[in-house]
C-alpha positions in Angstrom: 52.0 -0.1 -8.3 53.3 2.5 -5.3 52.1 2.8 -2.2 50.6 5.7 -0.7 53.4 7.6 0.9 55.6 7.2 -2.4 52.8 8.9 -4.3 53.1 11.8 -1.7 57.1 11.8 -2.1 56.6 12.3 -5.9 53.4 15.2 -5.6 55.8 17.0 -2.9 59.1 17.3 -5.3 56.7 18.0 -8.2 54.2 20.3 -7.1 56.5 22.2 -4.5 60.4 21.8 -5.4 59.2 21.9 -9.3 62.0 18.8 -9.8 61.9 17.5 -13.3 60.6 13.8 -13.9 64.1 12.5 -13.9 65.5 14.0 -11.4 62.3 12.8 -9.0 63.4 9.2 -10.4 66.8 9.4 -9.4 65.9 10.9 -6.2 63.4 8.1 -5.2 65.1 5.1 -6.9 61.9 4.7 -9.4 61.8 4.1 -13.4 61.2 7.5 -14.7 58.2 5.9 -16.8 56.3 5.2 -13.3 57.0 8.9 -12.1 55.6 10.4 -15.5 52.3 8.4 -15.2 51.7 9.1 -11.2 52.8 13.1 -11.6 49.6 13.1 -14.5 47.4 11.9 -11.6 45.9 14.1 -9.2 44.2 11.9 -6.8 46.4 8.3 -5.8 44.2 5.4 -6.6 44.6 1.6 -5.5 45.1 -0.8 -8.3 41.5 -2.4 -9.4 41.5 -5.9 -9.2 40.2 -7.9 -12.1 36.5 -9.4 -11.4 37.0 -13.1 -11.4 34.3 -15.2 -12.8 32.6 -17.2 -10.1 30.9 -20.2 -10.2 27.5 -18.6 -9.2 27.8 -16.2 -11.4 25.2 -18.5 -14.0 22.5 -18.8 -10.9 22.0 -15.1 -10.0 19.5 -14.2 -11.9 17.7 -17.1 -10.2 18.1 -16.9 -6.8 17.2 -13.0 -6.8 13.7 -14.8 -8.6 13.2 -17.4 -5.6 13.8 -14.8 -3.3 11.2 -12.3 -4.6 9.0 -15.3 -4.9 9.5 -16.3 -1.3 11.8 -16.0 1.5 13.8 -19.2 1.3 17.1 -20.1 3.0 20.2 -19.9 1.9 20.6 -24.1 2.4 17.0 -24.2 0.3 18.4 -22.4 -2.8 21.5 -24.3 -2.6 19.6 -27.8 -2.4 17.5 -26.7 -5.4 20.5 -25.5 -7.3 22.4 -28.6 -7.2 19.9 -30.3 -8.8 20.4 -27.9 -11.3 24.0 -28.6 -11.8 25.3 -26.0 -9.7 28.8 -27.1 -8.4 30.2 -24.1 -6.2 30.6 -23.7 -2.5 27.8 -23.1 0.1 29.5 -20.0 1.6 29.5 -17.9 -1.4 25.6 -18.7 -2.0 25.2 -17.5 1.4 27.3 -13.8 1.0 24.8 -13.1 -2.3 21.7 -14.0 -0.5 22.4 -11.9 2.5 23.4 -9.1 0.0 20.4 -9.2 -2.5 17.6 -10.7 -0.4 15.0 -8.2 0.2 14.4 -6.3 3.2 11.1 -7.3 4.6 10.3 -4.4 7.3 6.5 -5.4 9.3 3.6 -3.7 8.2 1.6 -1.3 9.9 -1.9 0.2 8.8 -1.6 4.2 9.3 -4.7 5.2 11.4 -6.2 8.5 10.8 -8.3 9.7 13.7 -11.2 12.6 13.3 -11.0 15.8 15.6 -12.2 14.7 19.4 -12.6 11.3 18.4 -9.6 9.5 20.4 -6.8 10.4 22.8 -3.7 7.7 23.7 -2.3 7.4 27.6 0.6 5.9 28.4 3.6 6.2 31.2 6.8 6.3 31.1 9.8 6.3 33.5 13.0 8.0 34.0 15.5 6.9 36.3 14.8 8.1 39.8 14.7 11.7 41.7 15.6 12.8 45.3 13.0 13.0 47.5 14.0 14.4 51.2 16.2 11.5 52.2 15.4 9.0 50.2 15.2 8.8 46.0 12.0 7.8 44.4 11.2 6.6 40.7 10.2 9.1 38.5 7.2 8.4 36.5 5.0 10.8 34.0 1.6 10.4 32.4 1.2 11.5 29.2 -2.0 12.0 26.8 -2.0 13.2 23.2 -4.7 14.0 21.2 -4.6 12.1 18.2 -6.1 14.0 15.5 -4.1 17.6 16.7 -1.2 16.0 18.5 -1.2 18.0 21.3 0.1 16.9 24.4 -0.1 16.8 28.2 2.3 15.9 30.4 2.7 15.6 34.4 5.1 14.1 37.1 4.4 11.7 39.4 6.1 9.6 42.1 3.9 6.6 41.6 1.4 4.8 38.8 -0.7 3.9 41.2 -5.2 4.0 40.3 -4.8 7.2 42.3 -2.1 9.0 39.9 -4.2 7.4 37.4 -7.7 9.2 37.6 -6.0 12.3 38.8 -3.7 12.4 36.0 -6.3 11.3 33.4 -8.6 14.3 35.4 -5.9 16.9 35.4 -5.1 16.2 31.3 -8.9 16.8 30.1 -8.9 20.1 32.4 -6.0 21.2 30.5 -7.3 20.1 26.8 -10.8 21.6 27.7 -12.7 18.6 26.2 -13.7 15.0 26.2 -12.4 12.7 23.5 -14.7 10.3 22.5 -12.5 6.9 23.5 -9.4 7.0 25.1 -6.4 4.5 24.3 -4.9 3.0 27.0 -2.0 0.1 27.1 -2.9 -3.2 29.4 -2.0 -1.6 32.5 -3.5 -2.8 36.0 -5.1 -0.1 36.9 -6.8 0.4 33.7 -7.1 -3.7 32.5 -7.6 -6.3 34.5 -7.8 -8.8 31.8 -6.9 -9.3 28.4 -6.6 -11.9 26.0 -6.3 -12.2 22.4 -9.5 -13.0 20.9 -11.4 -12.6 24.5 -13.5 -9.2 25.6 -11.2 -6.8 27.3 -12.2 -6.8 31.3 -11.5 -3.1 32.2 -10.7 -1.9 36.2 -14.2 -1.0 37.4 -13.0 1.9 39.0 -11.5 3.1 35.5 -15.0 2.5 33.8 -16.6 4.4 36.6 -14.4 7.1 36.1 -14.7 6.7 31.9 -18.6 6.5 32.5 -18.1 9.9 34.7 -16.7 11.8 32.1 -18.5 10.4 29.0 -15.6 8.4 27.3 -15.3 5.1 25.9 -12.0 3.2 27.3 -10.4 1.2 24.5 -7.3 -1.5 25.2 -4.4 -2.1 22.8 -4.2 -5.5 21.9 -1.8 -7.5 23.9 2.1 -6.6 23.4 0.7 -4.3 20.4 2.0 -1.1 21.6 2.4 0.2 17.7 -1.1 0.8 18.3 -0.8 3.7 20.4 2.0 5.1 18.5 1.3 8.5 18.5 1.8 8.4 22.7 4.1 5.9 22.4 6.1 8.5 20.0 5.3 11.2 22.8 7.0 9.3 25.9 10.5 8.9 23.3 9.9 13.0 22.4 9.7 14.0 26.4 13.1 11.9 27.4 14.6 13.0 24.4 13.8 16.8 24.1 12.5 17.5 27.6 14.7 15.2 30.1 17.9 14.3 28.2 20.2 16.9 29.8 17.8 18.5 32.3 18.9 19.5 35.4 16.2 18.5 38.0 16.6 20.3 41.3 13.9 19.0 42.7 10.5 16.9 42.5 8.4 20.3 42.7 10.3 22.1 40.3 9.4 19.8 37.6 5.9 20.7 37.2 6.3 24.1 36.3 9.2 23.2 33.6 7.1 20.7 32.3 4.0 23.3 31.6 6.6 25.7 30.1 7.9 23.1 28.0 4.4 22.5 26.6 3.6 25.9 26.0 6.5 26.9 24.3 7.9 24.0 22.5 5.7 20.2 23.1 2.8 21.8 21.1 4.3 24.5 19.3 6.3 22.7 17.3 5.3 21.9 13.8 4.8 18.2 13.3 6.3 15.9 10.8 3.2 14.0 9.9 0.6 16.7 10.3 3.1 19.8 9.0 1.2 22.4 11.1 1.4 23.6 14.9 -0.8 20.9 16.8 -2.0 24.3 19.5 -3.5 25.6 15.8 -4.6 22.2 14.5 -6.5 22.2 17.9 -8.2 25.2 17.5 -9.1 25.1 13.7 -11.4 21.7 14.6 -13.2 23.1 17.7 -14.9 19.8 19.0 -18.3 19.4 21.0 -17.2 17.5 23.8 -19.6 14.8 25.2 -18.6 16.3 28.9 -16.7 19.2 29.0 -13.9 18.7 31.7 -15.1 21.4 33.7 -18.3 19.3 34.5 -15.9 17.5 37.0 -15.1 20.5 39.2 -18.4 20.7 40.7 -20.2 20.1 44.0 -19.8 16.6 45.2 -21.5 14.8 47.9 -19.3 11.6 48.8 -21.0 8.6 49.1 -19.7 7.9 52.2 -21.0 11.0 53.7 -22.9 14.0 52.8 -20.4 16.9 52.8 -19.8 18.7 49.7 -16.6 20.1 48.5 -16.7 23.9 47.4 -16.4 25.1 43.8 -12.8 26.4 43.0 -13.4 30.7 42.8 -11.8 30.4 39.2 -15.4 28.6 38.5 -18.0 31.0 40.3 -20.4 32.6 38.4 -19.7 30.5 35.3 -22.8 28.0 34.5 -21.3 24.1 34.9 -23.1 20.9 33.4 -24.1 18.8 35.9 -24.1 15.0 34.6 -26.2 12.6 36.8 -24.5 10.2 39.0 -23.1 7.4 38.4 -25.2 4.4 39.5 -22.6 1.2 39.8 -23.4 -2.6 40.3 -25.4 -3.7 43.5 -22.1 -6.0 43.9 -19.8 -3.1 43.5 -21.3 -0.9 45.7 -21.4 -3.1 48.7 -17.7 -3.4 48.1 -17.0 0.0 48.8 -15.7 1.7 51.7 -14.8 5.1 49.9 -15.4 6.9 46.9 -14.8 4.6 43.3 -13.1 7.9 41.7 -11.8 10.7 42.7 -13.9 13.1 40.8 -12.8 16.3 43.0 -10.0 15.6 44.8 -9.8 16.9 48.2 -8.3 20.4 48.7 -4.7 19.3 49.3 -4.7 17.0 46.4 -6.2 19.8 43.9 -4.4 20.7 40.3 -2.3 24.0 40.8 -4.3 25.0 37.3 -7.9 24.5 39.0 -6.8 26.2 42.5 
């Protein structure tokens, strides 16, 4: 058997100097049998080693049967194998099982969700951003609707109740309807408390602000994020096709981007489960919202006072539902010194889209 760079001696004088098989012999010191039967070969090949019979060989068959019957051990077969005579060495057992045992991935139930029937929230966070002289985390909410897929996505410097609601607020403005429940994960300002097999205790300021707009807050099960996946998929889509390589110049500037990035690619794009534009998929199942968003940009008295905030001009003239108001919890409401959601922010705190 030659080696690799000898074949490549004897293809060069063959192929390119056009040397005869004995004169490639002489000229590498090689029997001029061995040069006939490489210069017949195109490709160099290593020598195949024989398959030597192994003293497993007898069990295979049986061990691949224990292991479709149930995921045993490598020292379990072995102990049941001696007993059937078997007489070879532990570590060899152990290289077939890892190589023919099957692969066991968890189980998921696919959930299929009818048009305006559920959205998923989540956050996520990416690194940190300057902010005048010092640098703050950067955070962003998003919600995706979980029949169409489309998606909503804002910036933020905090995850705070406040960024919460308003975020929450600013997404329903933007999708033009109310889902019927909306996913959230066992966040604080959304959960207070939450164990398996016990009710979910939501925030009360969250249920006030779900019982505002006329949607049902659900909670994941605890450390069940698969639940949310289609969210959960989003927050992976925005650091991978949004962020990863974005240059941020500042806080301000992301907002914009981010709206562009919706409009032209986020829910443009045709979607691997769905295989249709989720903007399309939106419009083709026109939902009848329980609230339409809008409802929230109306005249407000506080309860703390009786001053009402004007109607954004982009509203005038159009006719507005009016929902009536939410009456909380005698208990609640002597807890409150201001307003339990924010359901028109003040004027300095307003969404660019609703100014």
């Amino acid at each position: 058997m030659i080696d690799f760079e000898t074949f490549s001696k004897i293809r060069l004088l063959f192929d390119q100097k056009h040397l005869k098989v004995s004169q490639i012999a002489s000229e590498l010191g090689l029997h001029q049998e061995t040069v006939a039967k490489w210069v017949n070969i195109p490709k160099y090949r290593r020598r195949q080693d024989p398959k030597r019979a192994s003293l497993l060989d007898p069990f295979k068959g049986q061990i691949v049967a224990l292991l479709e019957r149930h995921p045993y051990s490598a020292q379990q077969i072995l102990q049941q194998l001696r007993s059937q005579g078997y007489a070879g060495g532990y570590s060899i057992l152990k290289e077939f099982v890892r190589q023919v045992r099957p692969l066991r991935k968890p189980a998921f139930l696919t959930l299929h969700f009818a048009p305006g029937e559920c959205a998923q929230v989540d956050w996520g966070c990416y690194g940190s951003i300057a902010v005048g002289s010092t640098r703050r985390r950067l955070s962003f909410f998003i919600m995706v609707l979980c029949h169409s897929r489309l998606m909503y996505l804002e910036f933020t410097l905090a995850q705070s109740m406040e960024q919460f609601l308003s975020c929450h607020q600013h997404a329903l403005e933007f999708f033009g309807l109310v889902p019927a429940r909306i996913m959230i994960d066992n966040l604080k300002t959304g959960v207070l408390h939450h164990r398996s097999g016990e009710p979910v205790q939501f925030n009360p300021r969250y249920l006030d602000f779900a019982d505002h707009y006329g949607f049902k807050p659900v909670a994941c099960a605890p450390r069940k994020g698969n639940q949310k996946g289609r969210v959960e998929n989003g927050v992976g889509y925005v650091k991978k096709n949004f962020l990863a390589g974005l240059q941020i110049p500042s806080f301000a500037a992301l907002h914009p981007a981010a709206r562009q990035w919706l409009a032209d690619t986020a829910n443009l794009r045709i979607h691997g489960e769905t295989q249709s534009q989720t903007r399309r998929t939106l419009r083709r199942r026109k939902v009848r919202s329980q609230a339409p968003a809008r409802c929230a940009l109306r005249l407000f008295a506080h309860q703390t006072g009786q001053r009402h905030q004007p109607l954004p001009h982009s509203f005038r003239g159009q006719p507005l539902f009016v929902p009536p108001p939410v009456r909380l919890p005698k208990a609640h409401r002597q807890n409150l010194s201001r307003p339990v959601v924010p359901f028109l922010p003040r004027k300095a705190h307003c969404h660019p889209s609703a100014q």
